[in-house]
N, C-alpha and C positions, 0 to 999 in steps of 0.2 A: 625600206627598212633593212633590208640584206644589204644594203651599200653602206648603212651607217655601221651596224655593227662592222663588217668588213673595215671600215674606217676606225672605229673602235680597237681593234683588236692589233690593229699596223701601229695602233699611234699610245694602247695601252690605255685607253681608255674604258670609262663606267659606261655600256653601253645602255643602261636604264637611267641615265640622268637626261630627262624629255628639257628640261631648261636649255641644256646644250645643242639636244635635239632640234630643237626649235631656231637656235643662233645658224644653225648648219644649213638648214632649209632656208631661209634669210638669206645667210653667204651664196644658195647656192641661185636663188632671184636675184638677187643682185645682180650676178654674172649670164643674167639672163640663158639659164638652164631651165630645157622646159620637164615642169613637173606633172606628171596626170594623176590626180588623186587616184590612186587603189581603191577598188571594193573588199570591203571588210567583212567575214563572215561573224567574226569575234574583236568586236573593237578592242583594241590598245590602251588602256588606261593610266595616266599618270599617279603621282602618289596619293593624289588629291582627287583622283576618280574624276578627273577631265578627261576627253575624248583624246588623242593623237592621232593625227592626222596620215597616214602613208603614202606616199608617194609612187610612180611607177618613173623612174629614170633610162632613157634608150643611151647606156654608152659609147664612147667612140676615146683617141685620146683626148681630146680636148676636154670634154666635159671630163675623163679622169683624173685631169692636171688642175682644175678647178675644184675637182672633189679632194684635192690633198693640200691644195691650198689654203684651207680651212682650219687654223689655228685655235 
């Protein structure tokens, strides 16, 4: 989640829009990034009171450079 807002915030983005949230985790399987689900003390909820999912990302540049590739 601290990677997306980070991402959010460079690129001016709603960092509570989970629809996009969602496209971004997508873009970032795609690019076969490995994701480790996070444990959650206090789940994450959408507008809609669905669960979000958090992720635990190990950076390097390459995964950085695919993390900003995401339009």
């Amino acid at each position: 989640m601290d990677v997306w807002i980070a991402l959010c915030r460079e690129k001016n983005w709603d960092r509570r829009d989970y629809s996009h949230y969602r496209q971004f985790i997508r873009h970032l399987q795609e690019r076969e990034v490995q994701l480790k689900k996070a444990p959650q003390g206090h789940p994450i909820k959408d507008s809609e009171g669905n669960p979000v999912e958090t992720y635990i990302i190990k950076l390097d540049n390459t995964i950085i450079e695919k993390i900003r590739s995401f339009a």
